[in-house]
C-alpha positions in Angstrom: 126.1 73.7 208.9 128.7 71.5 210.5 130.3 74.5 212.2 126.6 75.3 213.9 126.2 71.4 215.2 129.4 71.8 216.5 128.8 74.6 218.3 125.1 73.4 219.4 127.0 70.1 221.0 129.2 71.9 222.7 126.6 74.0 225.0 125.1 70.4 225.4 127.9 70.0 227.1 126.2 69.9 230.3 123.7 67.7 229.7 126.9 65.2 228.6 126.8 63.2 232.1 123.4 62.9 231.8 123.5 61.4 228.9 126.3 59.1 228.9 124.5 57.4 231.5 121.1 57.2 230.1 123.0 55.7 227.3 124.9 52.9 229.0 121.9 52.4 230.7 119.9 51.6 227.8 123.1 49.2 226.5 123.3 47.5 229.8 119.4 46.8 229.2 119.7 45.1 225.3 122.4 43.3 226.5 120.0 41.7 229.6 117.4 41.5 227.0 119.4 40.0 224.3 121.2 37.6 226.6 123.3 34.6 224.7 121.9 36.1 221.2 124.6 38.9 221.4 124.5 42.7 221.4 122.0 44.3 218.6 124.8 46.7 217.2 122.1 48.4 215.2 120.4 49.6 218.0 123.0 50.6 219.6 124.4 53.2 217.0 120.1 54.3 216.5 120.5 55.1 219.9 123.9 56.6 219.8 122.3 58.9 216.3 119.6 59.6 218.3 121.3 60.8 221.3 123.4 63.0 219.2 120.6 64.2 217.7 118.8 65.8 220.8 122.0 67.0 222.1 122.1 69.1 218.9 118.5 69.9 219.9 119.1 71.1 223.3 122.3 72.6 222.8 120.9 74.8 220.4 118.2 76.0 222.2 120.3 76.7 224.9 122.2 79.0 222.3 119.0 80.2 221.6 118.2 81.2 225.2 121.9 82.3 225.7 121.5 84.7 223.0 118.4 86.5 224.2 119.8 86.3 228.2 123.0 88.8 226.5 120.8 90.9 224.0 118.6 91.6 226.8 121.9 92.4 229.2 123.3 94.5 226.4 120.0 96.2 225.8 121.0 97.4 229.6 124.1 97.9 229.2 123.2 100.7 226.6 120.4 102.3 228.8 117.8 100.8 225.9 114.9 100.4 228.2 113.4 103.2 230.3 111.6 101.0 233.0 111.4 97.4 233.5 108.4 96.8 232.0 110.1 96.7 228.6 112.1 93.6 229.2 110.7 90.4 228.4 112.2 87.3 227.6 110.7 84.2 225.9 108.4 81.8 227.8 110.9 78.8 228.6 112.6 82.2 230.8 109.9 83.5 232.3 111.9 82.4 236.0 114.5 85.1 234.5 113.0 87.5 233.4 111.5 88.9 236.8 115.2 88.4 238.4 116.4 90.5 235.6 113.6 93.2 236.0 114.8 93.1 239.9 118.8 93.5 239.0 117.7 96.3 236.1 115.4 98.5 239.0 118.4 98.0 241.5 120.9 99.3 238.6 119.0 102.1 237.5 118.1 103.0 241.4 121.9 102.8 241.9 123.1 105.0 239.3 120.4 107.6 240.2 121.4 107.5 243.8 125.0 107.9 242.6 124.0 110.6 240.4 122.3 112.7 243.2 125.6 112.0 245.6 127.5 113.4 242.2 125.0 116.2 242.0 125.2 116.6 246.5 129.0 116.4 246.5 129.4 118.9 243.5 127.3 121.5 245.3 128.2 121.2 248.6 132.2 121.7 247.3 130.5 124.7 245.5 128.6 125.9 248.8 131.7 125.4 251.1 134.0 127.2 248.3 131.7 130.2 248.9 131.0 129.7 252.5 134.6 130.3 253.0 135.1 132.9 250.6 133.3 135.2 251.8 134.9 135.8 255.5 138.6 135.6 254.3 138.0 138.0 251.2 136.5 140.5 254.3 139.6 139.4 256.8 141.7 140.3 253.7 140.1 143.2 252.3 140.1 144.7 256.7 144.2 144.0 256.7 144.6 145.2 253.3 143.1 148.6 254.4 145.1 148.9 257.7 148.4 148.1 256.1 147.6 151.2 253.7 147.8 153.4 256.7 144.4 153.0 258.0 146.0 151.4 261.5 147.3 154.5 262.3 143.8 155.8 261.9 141.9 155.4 265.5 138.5 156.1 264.4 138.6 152.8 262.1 141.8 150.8 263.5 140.1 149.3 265.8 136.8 148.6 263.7 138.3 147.3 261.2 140.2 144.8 263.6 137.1 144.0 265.0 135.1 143.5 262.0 138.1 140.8 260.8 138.0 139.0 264.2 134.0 138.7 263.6 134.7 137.2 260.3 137.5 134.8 262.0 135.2 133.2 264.6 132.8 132.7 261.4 135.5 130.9 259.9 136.6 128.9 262.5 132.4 128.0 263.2 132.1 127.1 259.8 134.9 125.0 259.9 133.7 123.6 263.2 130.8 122.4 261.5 132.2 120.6 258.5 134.3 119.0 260.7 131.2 117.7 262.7 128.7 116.8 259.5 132.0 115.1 257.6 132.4 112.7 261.4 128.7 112.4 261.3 128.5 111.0 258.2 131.0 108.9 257.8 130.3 107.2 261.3 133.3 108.8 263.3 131.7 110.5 265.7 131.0 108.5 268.7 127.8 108.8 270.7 128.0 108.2 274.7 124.4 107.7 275.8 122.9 107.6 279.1 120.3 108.9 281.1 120.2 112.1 282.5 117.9 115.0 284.9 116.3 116.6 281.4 115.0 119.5 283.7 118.1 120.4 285.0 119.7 120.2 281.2 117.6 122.2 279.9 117.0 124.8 282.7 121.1 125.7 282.1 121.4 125.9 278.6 118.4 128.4 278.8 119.6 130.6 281.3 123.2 130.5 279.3 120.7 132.5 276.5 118.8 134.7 278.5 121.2 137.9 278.0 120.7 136.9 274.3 117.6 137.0 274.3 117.0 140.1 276.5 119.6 141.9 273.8 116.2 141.7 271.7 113.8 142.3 274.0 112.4 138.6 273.5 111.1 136.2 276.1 113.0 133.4 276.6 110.9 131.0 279.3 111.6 127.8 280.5 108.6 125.4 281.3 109.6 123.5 284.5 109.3 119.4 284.3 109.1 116.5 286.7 112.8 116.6 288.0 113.1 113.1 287.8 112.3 112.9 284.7 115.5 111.5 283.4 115.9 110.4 279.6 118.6 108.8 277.2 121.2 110.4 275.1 124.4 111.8 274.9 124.3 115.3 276.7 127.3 116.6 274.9 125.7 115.9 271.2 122.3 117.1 272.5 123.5 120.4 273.2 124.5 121.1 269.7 121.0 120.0 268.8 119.4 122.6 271.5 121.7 125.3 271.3 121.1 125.2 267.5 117.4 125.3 268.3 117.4 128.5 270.7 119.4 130.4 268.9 118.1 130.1 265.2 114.3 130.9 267.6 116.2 134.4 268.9 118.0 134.9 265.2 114.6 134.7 263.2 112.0 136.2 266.4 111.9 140.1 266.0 109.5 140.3 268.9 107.3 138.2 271.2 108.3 134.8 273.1 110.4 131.3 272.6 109.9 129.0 274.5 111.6 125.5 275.8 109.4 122.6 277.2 109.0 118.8 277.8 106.1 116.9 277.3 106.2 113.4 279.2 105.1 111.3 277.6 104.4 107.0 278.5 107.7 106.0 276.5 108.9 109.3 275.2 110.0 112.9 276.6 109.0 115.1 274.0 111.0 118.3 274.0 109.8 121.5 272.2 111.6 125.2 271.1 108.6 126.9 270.1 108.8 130.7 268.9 106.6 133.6 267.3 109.4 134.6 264.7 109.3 134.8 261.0 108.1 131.3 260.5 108.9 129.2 257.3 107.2 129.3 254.3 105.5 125.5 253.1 107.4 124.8 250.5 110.9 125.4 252.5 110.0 123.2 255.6 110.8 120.3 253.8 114.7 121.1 252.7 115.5 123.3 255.9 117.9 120.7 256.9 120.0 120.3 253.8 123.6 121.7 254.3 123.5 125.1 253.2 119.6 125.4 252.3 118.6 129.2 253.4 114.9 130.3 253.0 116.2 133.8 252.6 119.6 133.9 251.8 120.6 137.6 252.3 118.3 137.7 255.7 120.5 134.4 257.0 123.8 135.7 256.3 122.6 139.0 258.0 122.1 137.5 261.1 125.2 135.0 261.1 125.3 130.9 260.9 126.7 128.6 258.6 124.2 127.1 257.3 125.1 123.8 258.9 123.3 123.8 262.0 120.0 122.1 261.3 121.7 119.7 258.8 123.8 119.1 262.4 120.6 119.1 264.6 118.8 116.1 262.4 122.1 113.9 262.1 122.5 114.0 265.7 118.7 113.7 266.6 118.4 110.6 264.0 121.1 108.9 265.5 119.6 109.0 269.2 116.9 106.8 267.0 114.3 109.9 267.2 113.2 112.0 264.3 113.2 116.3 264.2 109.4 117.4 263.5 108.4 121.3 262.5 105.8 123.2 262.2 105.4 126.6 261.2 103.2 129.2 259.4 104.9 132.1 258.1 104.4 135.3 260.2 103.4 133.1 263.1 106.4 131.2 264.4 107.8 128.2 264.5 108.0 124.4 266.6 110.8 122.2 266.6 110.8 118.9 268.8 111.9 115.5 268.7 111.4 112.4 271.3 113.9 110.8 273.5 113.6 107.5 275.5 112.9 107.3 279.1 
């Protein structure tokens, strides 16, 4: 018993200024009353009982509300509640309780967040692992052969070197690439943006794929814009994002056209690679630019890539403030674009 009042008077602690001076303010008062007659020692000690008592009063309910504040903190602790909802704390704590159901929804959100950067970072080491398998078990398996006595063989000598110096540009693109998505995302790579003639851009980079495409038999035209037209970015970064765009159109078009154009826009530029390939089915459109996400796995590694390039293309677009848009219906083709400023 005396072990609990003890206890409750020391959480009343804080309330101890408060009280010492409600309490020599009430003595200071019966002595004014009193005056000459003296101080009423009686009342005094009433008041001093009386004072201990509702310290004991509030000190335990303050234990009281402690108690529940750290069950309800454990209870979180331990993953007990599945949704915030389920937390609810006495009426004198209603102010708490919703500042708890905010800190429990941040928690949770964090650890999932944390959990799907576990879950990201476990597969992309997983997707890079066989990424890079793949061209230096071929490189291997091509040097093995000619140091067997195959390099004295000139029907495949020179095949086989060929084929290993495919696999080595492959490698160093791949390599290329996570070099660019790890700068991107950790906010090394520096952007220079300014304005520049988007005609003229985009007239050079297409004629740089015209052979490619002719290798085909695909159209690859150019729409003409104002000449003027001038928008804001970084040329060098954009390149990566058109490059990527043309040649994944001339990879996945068997037959027919791509196309590059600008719509001007009032604020905006608007610029398009359209093409009548493959096209992407629905429920792909949406994870296309995840690292590594093929729609068909053994048609993409068929016709070359790392896998990287559209996970590339939105960093890059994103941070010019824009966003990459698609559209596509399978056996029809696809659109990329995305806005600059003027």
């Amino acid at each position: 018993m005396w072990n609990e009042i003890k206890k409750n008077l020391i959480s009343a602690r804080v309330y101890l200024v408060e009280f010492l001076s409600f309490d020599i303010s009430i003595v200071a008062l019966i002595f004014l009353l009193n005056g000459k007659s003296g101080i009423d020692f009686p009342l005094i000690i009433l008041l001093i009982v009386f004072s201990l008592f509702l310290l004991n009063y509030l000190g335990k309910r303050r234990n009281r509300e402690l108690d529940e504040i750290k069950q309800i903190i454990n209870n979180i602790r331990e993953n007990y509640y599945s949704n915030s909802d389920e937390i609810k704390l006495s009426r004198n704590l209603l102010g708490l309780q919703e500042s708890i159901k905010l800190m429990f929804r941040k928690t949770k959100n964090d650890i999932e967040y944390l959990k799907r950067l576990q879950k990201m970072r476990t597969e992309f080491l997983a997707n890079v692992s066989h990424e890079l398998r793949t061209p230096i078990f071929a490189i291997q398996g091509y040097i093995e052969t000619l140091l067997n006595g195959a390099i004295n063989d000139e029907n495949v000598n020179k095949n086989f070197l060929s084929k290993a110096n495919h696999h080595t540009l492959s490698l160093n693109n791949l390599l290329n690439d996570l070099i660019d998505i790890s700068m991107i995302e950790s906010g090394e790579m520096r952007m220079s943006f300014r304005y520049f003639k988007i005609d003229e851009y985009l007239r050079t980079l297409v004629n740089e794929f015209a052979p490619v495409a002719e290798e085909k038999n695909l159209k690859l035209i150019y729409y003409p814009v104002n000449e003027n037209l001038q928008l804001f970015g970084d040329k060098d970064r954009l390149r990566q994002v058109i490059v990527n765009l043309i040649n994944n159109a001339i990879k996945y078009t068997e037959a027919g056209t791509i196309e590059v154009l600008v719509e001007d826009e009032p604020k905006f530029g608007r610029i398009i690679v359209r093409d009548s390939g493959v096209g992407i089915p629905p429920e792909d459109v949406n994870r296309i630019f995840e690292r590594f996400y093929r729609v068909d796995k053994a048609r993409s590694r068929a016709v070359g890539g790392t896998g990287l390039g559209l996970a590339i293309v939105k960093h890059i677009v994103e941070a010019h403030g824009s966003k990459i848009e698609v559209k596509s219906n399978v056996g029809e083709g696809t659109e990329f674009s995305f806005r600059l400023k003027k």
